[in-house]
N, CA, C and O atoms as a CHARMM CRD file, in Angstrom:
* protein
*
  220
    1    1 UNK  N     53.45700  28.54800   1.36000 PROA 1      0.00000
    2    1 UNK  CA    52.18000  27.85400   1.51700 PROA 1      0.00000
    3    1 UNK  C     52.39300  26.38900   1.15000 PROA 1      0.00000
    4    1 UNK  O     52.44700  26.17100  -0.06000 PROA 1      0.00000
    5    2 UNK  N     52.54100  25.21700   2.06700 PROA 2      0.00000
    6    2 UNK  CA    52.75700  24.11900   2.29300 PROA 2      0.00000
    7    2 UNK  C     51.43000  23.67000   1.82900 PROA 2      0.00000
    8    2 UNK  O     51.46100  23.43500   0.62100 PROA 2      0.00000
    9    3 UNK  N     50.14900  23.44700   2.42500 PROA 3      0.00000
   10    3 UNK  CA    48.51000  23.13400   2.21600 PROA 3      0.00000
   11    3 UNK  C     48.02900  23.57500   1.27800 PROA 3      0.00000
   12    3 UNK  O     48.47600  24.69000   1.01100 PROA 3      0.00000
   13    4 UNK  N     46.90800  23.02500   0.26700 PROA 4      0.00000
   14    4 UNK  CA    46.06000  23.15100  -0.49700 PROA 4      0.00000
   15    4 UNK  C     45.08500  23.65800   0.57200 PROA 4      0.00000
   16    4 UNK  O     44.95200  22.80500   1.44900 PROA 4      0.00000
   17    5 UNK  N     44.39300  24.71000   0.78100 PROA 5      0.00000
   18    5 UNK  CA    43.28700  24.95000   1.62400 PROA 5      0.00000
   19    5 UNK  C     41.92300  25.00600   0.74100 PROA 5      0.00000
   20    5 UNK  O     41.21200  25.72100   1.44600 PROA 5      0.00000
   21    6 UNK  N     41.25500  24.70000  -0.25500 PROA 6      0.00000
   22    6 UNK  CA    40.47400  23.56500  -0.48100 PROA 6      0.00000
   23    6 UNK  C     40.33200  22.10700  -0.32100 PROA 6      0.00000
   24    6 UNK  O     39.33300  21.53000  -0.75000 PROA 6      0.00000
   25    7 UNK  N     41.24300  21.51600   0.25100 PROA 7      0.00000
   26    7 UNK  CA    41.26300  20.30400   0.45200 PROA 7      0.00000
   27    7 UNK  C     40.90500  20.05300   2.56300 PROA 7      0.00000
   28    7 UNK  O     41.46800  20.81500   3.34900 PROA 7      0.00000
   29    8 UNK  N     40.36100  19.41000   2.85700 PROA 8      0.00000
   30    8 UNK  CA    40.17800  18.89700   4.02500 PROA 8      0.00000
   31    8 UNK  C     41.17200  17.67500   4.28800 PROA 8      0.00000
   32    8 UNK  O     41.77400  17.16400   3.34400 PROA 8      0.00000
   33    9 UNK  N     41.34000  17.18500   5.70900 PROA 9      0.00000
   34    9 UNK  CA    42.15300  16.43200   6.21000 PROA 9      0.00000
   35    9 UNK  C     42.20300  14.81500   5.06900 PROA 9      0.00000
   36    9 UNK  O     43.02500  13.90300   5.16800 PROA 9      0.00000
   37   10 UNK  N     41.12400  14.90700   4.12700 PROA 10     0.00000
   38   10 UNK  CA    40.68700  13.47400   3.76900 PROA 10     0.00000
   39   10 UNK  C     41.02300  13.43000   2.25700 PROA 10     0.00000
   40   10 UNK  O     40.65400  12.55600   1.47200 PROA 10     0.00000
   41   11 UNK  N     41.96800  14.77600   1.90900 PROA 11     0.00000
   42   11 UNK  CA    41.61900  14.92300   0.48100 PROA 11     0.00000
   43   11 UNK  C     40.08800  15.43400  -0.03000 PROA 11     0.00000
   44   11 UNK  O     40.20900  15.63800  -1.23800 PROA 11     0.00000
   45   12 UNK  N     39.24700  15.61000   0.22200 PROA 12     0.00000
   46   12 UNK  CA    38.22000  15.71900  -0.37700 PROA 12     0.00000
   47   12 UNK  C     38.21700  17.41600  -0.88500 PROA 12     0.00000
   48   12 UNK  O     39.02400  18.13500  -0.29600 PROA 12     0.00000
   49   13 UNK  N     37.62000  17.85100  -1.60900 PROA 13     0.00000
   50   13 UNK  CA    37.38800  19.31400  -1.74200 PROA 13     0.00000
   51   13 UNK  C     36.36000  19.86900  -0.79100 PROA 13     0.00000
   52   13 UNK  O     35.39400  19.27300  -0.31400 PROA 13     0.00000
   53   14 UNK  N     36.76900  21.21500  -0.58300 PROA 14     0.00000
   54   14 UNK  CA    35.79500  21.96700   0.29500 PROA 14     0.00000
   55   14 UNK  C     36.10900  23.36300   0.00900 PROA 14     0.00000
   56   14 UNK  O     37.25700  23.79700  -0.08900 PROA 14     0.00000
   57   15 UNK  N     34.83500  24.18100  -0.14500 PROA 15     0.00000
   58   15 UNK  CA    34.55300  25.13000   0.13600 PROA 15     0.00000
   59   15 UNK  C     35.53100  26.32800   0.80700 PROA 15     0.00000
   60   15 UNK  O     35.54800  26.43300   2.03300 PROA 15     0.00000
   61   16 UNK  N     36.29500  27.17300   0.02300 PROA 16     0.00000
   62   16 UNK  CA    36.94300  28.29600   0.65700 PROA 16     0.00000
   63   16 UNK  C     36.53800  29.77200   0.51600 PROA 16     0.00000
   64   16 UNK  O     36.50200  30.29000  -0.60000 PROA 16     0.00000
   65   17 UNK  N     36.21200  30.50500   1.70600 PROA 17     0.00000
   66   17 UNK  CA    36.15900  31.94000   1.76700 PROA 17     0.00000
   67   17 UNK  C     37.48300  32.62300   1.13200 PROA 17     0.00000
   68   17 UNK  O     38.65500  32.62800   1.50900 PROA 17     0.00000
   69   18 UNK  N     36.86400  33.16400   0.08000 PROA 18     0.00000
   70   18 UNK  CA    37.43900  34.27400  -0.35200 PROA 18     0.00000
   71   18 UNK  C     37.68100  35.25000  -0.53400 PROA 18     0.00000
   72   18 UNK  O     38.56000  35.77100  -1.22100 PROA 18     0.00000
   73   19 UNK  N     36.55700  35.80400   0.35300 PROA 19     0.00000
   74   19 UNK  CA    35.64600  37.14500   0.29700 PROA 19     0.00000
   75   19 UNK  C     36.68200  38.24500   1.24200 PROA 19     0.00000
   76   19 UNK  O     36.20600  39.27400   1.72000 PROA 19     0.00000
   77   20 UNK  N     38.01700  37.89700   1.41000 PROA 20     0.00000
   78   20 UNK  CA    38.51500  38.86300   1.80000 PROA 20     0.00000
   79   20 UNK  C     39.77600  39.24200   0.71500 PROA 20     0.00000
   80   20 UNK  O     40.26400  40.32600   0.39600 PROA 20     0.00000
   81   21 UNK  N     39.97400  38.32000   0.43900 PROA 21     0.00000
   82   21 UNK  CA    40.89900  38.46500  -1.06100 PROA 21     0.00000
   83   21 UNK  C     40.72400  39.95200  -1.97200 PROA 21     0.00000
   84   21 UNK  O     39.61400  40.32100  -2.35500 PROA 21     0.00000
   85   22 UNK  N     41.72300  40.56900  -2.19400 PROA 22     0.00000
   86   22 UNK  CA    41.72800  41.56300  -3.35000 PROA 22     0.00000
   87   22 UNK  C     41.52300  41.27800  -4.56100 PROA 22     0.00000
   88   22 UNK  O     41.98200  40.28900  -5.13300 PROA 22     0.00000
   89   23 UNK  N     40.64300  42.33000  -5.16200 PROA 23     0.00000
   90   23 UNK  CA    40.16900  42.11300  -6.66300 PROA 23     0.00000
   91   23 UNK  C     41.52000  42.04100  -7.22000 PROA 23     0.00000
   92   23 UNK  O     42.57500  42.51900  -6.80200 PROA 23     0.00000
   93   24 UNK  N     41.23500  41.27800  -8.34600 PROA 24     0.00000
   94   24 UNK  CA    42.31700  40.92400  -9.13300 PROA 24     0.00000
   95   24 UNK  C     41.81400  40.60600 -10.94700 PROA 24     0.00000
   96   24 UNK  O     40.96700  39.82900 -11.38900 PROA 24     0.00000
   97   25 UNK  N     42.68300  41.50600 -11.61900 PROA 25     0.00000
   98   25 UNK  CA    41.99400  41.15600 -13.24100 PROA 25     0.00000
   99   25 UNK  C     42.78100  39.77100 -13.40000 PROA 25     0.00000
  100   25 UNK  O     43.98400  39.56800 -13.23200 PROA 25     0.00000
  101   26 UNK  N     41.59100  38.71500 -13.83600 PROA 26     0.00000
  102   26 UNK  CA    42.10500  37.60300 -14.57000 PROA 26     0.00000
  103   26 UNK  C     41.56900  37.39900 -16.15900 PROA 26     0.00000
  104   26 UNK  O     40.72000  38.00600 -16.81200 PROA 26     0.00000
  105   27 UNK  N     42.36900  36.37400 -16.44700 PROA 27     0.00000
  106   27 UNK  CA    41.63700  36.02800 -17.67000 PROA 27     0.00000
  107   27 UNK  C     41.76100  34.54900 -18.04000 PROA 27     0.00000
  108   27 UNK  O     42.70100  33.86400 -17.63700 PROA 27     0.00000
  109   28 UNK  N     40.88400  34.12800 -18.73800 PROA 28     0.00000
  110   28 UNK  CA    40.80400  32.59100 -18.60800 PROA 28     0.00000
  111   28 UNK  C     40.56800  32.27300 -19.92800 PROA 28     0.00000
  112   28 UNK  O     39.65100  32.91300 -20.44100 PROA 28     0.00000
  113   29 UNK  N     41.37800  31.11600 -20.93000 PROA 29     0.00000
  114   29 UNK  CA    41.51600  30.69700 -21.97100 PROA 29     0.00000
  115   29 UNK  C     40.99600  29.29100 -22.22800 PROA 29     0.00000
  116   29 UNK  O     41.43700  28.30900 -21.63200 PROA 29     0.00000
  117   30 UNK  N     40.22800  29.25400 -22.96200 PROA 30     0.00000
  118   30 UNK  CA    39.72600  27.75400 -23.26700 PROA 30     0.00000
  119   30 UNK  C     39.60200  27.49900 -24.58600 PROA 30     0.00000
  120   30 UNK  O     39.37800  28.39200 -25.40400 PROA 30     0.00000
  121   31 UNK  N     39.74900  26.14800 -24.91900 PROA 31     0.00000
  122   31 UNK  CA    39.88300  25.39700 -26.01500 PROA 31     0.00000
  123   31 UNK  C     39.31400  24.16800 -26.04200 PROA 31     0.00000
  124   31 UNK  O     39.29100  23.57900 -24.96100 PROA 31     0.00000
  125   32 UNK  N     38.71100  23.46200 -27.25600 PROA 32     0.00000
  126   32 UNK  CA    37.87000  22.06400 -27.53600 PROA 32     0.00000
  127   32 UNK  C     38.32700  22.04600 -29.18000 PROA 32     0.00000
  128   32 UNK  O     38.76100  22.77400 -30.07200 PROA 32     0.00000
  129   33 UNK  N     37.90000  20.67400 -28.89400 PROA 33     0.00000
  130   33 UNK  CA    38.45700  20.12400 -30.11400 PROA 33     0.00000
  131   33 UNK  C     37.03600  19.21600 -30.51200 PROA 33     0.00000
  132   33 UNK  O     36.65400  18.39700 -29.67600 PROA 33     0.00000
  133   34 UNK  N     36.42800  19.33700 -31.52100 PROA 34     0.00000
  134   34 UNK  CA    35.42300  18.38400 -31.44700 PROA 34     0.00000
  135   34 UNK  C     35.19400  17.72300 -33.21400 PROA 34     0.00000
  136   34 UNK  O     34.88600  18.31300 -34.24900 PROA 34     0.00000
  137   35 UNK  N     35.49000  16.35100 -32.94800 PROA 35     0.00000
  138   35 UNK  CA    35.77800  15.08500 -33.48100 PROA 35     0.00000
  139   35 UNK  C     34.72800  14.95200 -34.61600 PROA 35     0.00000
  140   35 UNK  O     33.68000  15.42900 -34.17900 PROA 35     0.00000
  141   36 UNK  N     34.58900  14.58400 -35.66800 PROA 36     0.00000
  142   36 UNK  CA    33.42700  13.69200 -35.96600 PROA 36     0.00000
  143   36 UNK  C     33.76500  13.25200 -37.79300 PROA 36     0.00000
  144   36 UNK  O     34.84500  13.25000 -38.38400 PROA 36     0.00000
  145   37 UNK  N     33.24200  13.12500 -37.98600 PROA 37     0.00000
  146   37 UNK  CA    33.09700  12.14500 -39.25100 PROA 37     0.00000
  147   37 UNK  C     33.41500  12.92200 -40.51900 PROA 37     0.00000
  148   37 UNK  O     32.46200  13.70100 -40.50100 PROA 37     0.00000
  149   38 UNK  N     34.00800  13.19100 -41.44900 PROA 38     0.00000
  150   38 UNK  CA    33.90600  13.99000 -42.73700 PROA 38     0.00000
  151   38 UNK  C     32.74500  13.88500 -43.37200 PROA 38     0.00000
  152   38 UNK  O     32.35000  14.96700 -43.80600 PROA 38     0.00000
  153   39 UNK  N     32.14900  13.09900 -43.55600 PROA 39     0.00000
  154   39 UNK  CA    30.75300  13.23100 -43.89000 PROA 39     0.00000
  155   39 UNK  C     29.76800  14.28600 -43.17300 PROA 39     0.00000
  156   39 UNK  O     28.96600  15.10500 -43.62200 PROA 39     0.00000
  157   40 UNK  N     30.03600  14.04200 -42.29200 PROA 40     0.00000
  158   40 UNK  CA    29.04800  14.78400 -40.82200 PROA 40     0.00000
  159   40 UNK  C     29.58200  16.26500 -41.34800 PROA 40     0.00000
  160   40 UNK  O     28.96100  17.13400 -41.96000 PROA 40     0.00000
  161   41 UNK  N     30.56900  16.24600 -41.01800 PROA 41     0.00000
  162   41 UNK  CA    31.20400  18.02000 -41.64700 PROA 41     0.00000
  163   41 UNK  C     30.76200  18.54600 -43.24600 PROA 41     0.00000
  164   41 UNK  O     30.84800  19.73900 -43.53700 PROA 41     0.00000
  165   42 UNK  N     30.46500  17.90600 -43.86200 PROA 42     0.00000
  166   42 UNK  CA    30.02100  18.15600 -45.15200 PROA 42     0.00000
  167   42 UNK  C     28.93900  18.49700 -45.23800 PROA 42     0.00000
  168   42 UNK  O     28.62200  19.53300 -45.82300 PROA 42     0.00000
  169   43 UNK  N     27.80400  17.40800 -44.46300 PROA 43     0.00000
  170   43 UNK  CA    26.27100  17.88300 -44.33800 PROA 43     0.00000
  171   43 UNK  C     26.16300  18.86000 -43.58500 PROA 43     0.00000
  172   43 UNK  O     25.46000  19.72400 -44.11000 PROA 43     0.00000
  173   44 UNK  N     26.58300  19.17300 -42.45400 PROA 44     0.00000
  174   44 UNK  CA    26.55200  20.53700 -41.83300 PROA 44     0.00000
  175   44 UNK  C     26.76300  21.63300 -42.42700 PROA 44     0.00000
  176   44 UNK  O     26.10700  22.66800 -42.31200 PROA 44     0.00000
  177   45 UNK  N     28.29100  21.31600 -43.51300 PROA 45     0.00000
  178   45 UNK  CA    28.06500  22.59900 -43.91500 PROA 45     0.00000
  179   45 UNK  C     27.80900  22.93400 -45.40300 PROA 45     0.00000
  180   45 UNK  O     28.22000  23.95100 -45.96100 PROA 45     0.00000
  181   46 UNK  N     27.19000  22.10000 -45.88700 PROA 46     0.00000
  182   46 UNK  CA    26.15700  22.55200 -46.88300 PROA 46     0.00000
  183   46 UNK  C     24.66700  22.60900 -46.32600 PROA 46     0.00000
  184   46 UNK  O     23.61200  22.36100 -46.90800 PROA 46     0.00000
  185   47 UNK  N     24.84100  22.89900 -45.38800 PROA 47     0.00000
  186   47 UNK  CA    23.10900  22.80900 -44.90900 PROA 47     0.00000
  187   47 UNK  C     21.97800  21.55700 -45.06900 PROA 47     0.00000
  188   47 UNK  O     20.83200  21.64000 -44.62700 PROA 47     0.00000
  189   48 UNK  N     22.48700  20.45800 -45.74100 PROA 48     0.00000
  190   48 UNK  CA    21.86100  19.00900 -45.56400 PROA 48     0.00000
  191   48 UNK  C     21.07100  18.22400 -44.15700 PROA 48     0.00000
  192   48 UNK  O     20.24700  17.31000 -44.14800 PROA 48     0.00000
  193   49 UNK  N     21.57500  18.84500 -43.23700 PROA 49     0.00000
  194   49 UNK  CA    21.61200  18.04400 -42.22800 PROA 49     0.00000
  195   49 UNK  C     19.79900  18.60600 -40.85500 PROA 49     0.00000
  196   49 UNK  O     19.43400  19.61700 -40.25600 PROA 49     0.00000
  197   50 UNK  N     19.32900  17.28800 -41.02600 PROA 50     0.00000
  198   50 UNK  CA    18.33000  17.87900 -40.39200 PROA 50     0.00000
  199   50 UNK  C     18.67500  18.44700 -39.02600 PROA 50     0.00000
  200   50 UNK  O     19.68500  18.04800 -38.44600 PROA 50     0.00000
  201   51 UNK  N     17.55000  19.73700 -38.27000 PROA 51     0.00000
  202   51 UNK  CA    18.13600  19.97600 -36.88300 PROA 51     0.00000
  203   51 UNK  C     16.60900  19.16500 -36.65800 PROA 51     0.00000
  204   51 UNK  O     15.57300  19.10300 -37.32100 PROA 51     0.00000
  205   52 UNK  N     17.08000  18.58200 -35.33200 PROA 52     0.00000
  206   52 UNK  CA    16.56700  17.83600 -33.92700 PROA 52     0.00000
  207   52 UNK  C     16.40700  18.40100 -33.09800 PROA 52     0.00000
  208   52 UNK  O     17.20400  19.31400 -32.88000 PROA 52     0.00000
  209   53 UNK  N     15.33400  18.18200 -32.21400 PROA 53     0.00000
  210   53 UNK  CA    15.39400  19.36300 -31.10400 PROA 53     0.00000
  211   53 UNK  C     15.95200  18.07700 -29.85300 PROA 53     0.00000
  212   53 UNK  O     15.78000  16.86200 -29.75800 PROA 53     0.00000
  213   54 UNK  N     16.49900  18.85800 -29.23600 PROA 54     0.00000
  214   54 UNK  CA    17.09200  18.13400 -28.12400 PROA 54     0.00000
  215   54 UNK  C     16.16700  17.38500 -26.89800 PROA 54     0.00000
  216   54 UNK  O     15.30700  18.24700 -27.08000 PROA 54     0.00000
  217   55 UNK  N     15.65500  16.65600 -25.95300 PROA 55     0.00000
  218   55 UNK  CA    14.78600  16.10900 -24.74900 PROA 55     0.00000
  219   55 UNK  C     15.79000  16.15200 -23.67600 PROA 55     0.00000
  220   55 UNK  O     15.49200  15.79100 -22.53800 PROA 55     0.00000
């Protein structure tokens, strides 16, 4: 398999039928890392920290 067949003549992404493809078990692993202040981590977790509701 030479072609990406999501890709169209322009590079762009597009849309592929898959619906004839055999089931297959996958599994998918994810990871984050999320940054912030030692202070910030302290009030969080002594419970200090007001919650906000989100808009």
């Amino acid at each position: 398999m030479n072609e990406f067949t999501h890709l169209d003549n322009q590079g762009h992404v597009r849309m592929v039928d898959v619906g004839h493809k055999d089931q297959t078990l996958r599994t998918a692993v994810a990871e984050g890392i999320v940054a912030m202040h030692p202070d910030t981590l302290a009030r969080i977790m002594d419970e200090k920290s007001e919650k906000k509701a989100m808009s």
